[in-house]
N, C-alpha and C positions, 0 to 999 in steps of 0.2 A: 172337718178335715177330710179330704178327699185320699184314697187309697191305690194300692199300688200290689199288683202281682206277678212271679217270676218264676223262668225255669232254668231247670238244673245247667248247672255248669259243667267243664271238663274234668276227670279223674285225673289223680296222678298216677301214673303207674308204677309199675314195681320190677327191678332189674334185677336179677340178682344172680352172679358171675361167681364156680365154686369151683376154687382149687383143691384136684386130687392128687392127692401125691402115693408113695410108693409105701408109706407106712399104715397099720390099724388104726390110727388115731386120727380122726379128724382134726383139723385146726379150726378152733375156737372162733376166731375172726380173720379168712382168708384173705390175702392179698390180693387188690382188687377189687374186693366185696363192695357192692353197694345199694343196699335197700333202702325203698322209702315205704313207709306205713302208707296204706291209705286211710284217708282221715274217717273218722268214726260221728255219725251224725243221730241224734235224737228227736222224738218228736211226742209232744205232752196232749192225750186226748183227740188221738188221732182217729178220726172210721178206716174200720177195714170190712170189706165186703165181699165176699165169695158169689158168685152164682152160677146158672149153669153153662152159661155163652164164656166167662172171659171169671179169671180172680185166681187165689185173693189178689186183690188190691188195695193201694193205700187210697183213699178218696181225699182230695181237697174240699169237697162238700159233698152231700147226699140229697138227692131230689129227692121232695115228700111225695111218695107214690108210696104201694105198699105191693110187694114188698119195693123199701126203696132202691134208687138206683146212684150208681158211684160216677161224680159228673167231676172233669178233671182228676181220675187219677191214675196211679204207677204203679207198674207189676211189684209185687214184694216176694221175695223168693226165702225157704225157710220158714212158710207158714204153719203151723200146727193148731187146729179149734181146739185139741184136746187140752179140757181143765179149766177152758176162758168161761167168760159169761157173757155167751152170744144169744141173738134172736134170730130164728127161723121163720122161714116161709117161702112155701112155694118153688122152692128148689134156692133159693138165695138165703145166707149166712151173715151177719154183718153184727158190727158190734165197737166199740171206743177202747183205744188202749196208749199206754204208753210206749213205744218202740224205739229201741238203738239198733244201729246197722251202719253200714255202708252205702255208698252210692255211685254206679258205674254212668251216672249220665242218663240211664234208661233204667235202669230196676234197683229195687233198695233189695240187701241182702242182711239177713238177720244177724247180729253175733250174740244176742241173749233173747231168750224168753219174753214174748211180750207179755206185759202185767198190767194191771185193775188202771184205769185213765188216775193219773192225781189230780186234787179239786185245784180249778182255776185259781191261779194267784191273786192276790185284792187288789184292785184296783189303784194306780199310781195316781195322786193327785197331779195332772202333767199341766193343768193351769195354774199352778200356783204362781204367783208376783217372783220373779228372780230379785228384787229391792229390797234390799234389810228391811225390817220393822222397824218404823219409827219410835223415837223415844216415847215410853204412854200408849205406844201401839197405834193401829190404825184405827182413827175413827170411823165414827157408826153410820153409817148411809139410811135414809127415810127409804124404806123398802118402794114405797111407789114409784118416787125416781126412777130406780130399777127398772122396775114395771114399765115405765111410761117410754123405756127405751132409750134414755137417756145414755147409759155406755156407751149402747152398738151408737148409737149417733157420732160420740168422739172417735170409734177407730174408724167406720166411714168416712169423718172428714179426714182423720190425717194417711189414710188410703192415698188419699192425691196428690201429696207428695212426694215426689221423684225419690227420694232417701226412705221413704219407708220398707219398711220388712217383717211387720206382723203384730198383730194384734188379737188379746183374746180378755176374760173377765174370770177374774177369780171372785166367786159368790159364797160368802162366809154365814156362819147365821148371824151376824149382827150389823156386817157390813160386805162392800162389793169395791174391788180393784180392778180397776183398769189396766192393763200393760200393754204400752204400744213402743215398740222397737222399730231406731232409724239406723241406718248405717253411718250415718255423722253424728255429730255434737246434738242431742234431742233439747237444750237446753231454750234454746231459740223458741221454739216449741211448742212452749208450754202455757204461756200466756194466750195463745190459739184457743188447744184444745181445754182453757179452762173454761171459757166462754159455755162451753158444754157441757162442762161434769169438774162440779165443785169438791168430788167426792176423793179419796184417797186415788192418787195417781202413782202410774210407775213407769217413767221412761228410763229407757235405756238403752244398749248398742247392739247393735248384731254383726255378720260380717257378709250375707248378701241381700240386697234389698228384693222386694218381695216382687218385680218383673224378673230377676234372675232367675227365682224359683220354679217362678210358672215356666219360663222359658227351655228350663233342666226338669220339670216333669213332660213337656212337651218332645224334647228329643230324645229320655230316657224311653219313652213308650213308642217310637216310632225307632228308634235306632237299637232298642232291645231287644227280642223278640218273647225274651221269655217272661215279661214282665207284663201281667197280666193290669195291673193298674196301678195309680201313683196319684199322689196330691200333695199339698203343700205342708206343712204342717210347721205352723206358725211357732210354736213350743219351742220347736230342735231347730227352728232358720233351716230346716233343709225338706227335703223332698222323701216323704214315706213311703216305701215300694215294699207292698206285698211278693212273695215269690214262693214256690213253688217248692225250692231247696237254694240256701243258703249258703253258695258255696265258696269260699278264697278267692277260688280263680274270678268269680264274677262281681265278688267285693272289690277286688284289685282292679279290675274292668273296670268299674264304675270310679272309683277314686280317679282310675289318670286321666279317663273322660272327665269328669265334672269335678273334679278337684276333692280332697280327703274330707268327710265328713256332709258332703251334700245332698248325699243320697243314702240312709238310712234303711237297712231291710227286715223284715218280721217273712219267716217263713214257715211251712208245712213242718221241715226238716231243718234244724239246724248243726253246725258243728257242736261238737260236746267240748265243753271246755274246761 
């Protein structure tokens, strides 16, 4: 699966119009009033690196140098080391944490304490078969088969079909699934790609074939700018785009460009929900 990365998008802003009137009392909710929150954004196990040229900052990654250096990242305003557990050297400060804050398009601004990174979530099986289990389950595949590449041989050939849209293997300990998804009827199909793999199959439908895909990670990353890279990502039918921060404004972007759901984002920063 090929990836996809993104930068920040526009803030909302905040208006807020206060009638005074002639009495000690202010009024509770002034006529006219109209605030909006700006939206509150998090990020799990993020580096933050201080040195003496430029920081802290939030780093998108850290070059292995020593001491190392912060490569793609954003001013973070509201920084305190005191009480973390950072490493020094050499006049640079750096260290993983979990942070919430704000985001004005250019700098993250703290509204809590950053604290200790929390351990990476497990892993989602995202190849799993979308096909019910058959009745008696699915039978057991001769591990060599496997081996001998027999799967990747089935979704390469149905690759060349104009209605295809993605194909991947689900590898069990006892057995191995095939799933290759067309945008039509896969029924026709089958009798093809059995020619190649006698072993439990799973077709099924998607809703854009897999030139669409390539075609919307091709004009996301060229008509994006903040999108540092993108690939296809056979699982979701849609286009995975790393990004920077994760913003509404550039979710709703991408939706009315490439229609709802086509382009999926994983970022540095996301909204807290």
């Amino acid at each position: 699966m090929r990836r996809v990365f993104a930068h920040p998008g526009p803030l909302v802003a905040v208006s807020l119009f206060v009638l005074v009137g002639c009495g000690t009392e202010e009024p509770s909710a002034p006529l006219g009033a109209s605030v909006v929150e700006e939206p509150v954004y998090e990020g799990t196990a993020v580096g933050v690196l201080e040195s003496g040229d430029e920081g802290p900052r939030l780093c998108w990654a850290m070059m292995e140098s020593m001491p190392p250096q912060c490569a793609g990242g954003v001013e973070v305003v509201g920084w305190d080391w005191s009480g973390l557990d950072a490493e020094s050297q050499l006049g640079t400060t750096w260290g993983s944490y979990d942070v919430v804050g704000t985001w004005d398009g250019e700098r993250f601004t703290l509204t809590e304490p950053p604290t200790a990174p929390s351990p990476p979530p497990a892993p989602e099986d995202t190849f799993e078969a979308p096909c019910p289990e058959p009745e008696g389950g699915w039978e057991p595949v001769d591990r060599a088969l496997v081996e001998d590449g027999a799967a990747g041989e089935v979704i390469a050939d149905a690759s060349t079909i104009d209605t295809y849209a993605g194909g991947w293997v689900d590898e069990r300990a006892d057995t191995t699934i095939v799933t290759v998804t067309f945008t039509d009827d896969p029924a026709p199909y089958e009798e093809r790609l059995r020619e190649l793999w006698d072993g439990p199959l799973c077709l099924t439908t998607a809703e854009r074939n897999y030139a669409e895909l390539v075609a919307i990670q091709e004009d996301l990353v060229a008509e994006f700018p903040e999108v540092d890279s993108a690939g296809v990502d056979d699982t979701r039918n849609a286009v995975a785009a790393t990004v920077l921060v994760v913003t509404p404004a550039l979710e709703a972007a991408l939706a009315e460009r490439f229609g709802e759901g086509a382009v999926v984002l994983d970022g540095m920063l996301s909204p807290v929900e």
